[in-house]
Each structure stands twice: as C-alpha cells, then as structure tokens.
ZAMARGU-4260 file (C-alpha; in steps of 0.2 Angstrom, whole numbers, plus 5000, padded with zeros to 4 digits):
<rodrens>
0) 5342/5006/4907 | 5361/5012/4904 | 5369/5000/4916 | 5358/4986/4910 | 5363/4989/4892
5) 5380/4993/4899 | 5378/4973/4906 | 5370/4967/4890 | 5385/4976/4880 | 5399/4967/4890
10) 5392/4951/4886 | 5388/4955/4866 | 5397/4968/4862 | 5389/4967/4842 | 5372/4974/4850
15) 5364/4988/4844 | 5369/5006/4850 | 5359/5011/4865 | 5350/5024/4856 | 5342/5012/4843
20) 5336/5001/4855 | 5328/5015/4867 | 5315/5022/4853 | 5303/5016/4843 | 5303/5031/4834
25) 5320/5043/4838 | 5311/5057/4829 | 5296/5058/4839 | 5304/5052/4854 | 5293/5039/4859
30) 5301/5026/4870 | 5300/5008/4868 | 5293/5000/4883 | 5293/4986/4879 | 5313/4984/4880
35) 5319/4977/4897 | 5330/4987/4899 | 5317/5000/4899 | 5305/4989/4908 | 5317/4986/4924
40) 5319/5004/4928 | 5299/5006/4930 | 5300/5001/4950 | 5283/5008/4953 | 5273/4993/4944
45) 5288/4981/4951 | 5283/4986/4969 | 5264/4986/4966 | 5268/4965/4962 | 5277/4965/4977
50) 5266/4975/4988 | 5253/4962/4983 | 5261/4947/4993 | 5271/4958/5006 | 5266/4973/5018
55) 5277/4989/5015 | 5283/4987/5033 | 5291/4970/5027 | 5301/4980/5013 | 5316/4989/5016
60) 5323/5002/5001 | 5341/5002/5001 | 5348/5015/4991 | 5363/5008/4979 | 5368/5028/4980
65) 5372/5029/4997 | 5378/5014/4997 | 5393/5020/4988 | 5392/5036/4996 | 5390/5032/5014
70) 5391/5013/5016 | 5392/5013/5034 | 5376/5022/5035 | 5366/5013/5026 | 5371/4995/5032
75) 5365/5005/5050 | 5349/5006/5040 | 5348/4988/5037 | 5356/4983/5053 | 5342/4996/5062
80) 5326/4989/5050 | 5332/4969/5055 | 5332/4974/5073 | 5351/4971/5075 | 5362/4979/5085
85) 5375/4990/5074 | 5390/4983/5071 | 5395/4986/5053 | 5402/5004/5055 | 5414/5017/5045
90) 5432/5009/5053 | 5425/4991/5041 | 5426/5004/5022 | 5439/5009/5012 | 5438/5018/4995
95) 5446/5011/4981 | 5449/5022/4970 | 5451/5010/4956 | 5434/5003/4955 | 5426/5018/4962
100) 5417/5009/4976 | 5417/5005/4994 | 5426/4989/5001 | 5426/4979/5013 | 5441/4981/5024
105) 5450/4963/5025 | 5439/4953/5040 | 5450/4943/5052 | 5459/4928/5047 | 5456/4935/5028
110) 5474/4938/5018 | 5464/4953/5008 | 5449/4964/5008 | 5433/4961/4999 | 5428/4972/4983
115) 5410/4971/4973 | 5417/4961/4956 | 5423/4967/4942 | 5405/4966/4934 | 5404/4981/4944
120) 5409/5000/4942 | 5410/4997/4922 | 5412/5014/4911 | 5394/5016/4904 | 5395/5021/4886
125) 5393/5040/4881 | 5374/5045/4877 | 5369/5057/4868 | 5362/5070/4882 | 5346/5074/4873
130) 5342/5052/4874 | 5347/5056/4893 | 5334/5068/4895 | 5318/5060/4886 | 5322/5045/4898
135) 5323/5056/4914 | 5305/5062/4908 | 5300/5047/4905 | 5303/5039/4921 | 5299/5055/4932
140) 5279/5049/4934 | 5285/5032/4939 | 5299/5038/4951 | 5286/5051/4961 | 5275/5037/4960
145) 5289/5026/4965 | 5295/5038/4980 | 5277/5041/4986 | 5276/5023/4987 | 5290/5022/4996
150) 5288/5037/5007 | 5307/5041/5003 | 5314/5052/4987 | 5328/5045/4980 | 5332/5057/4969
155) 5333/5050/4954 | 5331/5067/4943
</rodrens>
C-alpha cells in the first residue's frame, strides 16, 4: 500500500496523506478495503483468480526482496523453473549505491549498464508506526494464506 501511494503521490502530489486514505475510521482503526492501494496487497484473492485459469506448477513467485538482495540467485530460480540452463550469475550485478538496487553490468557492445528507472527505489514517505502496524495485522491472514498457497513464506511481517 505504501509504494503504491508512494507511486500515486509522484504523480499528484496534492493527494491526501496516506493515513486518511487507509481508514475508514482512524479511531477504530478499521481499514478501508476498498482503496486499491489496500486491495493490491491482498495476493491471496489475486492468486485464487489466477489459480482459476493456471495450475500452481505454471506459476513461479519471484521475490522482489531477493531480488535486490541476491539478484543472481533468484534469476537462477527463474532460469531453474523455465528449464534453462544458468547463465545470468553474480559476475552480471553491481550495486548502486545511489538508487539502492542491483544493475545490470553493461552487456557487450553496450556503452553503459542497465539500472531499474528512476520510478524506482523512491523514498516512501514517513508513517506513523502505529498505521504500520494495524496494516501488518491486517494483511497477516492473507499473507499465511498467501504463503500456504504458495508453499513459500516470504516473510512479509
């Protein structure tokens, strides 16, 4: 929900502040879910669409956290799950410390190395740690659901 507001904001930055947007009522706490920021985050209805049209087996879960941490290793997850032999290893990453993220080592016959855009890797705005928690609450059934769905547990708590 952050990064999507985080998103949204970049684009209009008059919006209103996160927290308004994520209650329907702040002193009760109750969440409005029918926000889509909110909405996106809840992958367990998301993958039960999918799951109606496409076997698990056809589905591989990527995590944007490794990702960043360990880029090498999970492109060998993909490369592994496609059935391709592994070629995308640590020696193609560099971190930039500027954006915060992995990139792409400059390819041959390319004069510079490929970076996510600038879209990416964008300070979030501060929030208050209590509207933090009540959202890691809310989501926590739908992410167990999620990871047992999944098989894997991402970690998000």
């Amino acid at each position: 929900a952050i990064s999507d507001y985080t998103q949204t904001l970049s684009k209009k930055p008059d919006i209103p502040t996160f927290e308004s947007l994520t209650f329907k009522n702040r002193t009760t706490g109750l969440i409005d879910t029918s926000w889509s920021a909110i909405q996106i985050g809840i992958y367990a209805k998301h993958l039960e669409n999918w799951l109606l049209y496409f076997p698990i087996g056809q589905i591989l879960f990527v995590s944007g956290e490794r990702l960043i941490s360990d880029p090498a290793g999970e492109l060998g997850r993909v490369q592994d799950f496609l059935g391709l032999k592994r070629i995308i290893t640590d020696k193609h990453f560099y971190f930039n410390k500027t954006k915060g993220f992995p990139c792409l080592k400059k390819a041959e016959g390319s004069s510079k190395p490929h970076c996510l855009g600038k879209t990416k890797g964008r300070t979030h705005p501060d929030i208050d740690q209590e509207v933090v928690q009540r959202l890691r609450d809310f989501y926590r059934p739908f992410n167990m659901k999620f990871y047992q769905m999944t098989g894997q547990d991402f970690g998000w708590d």
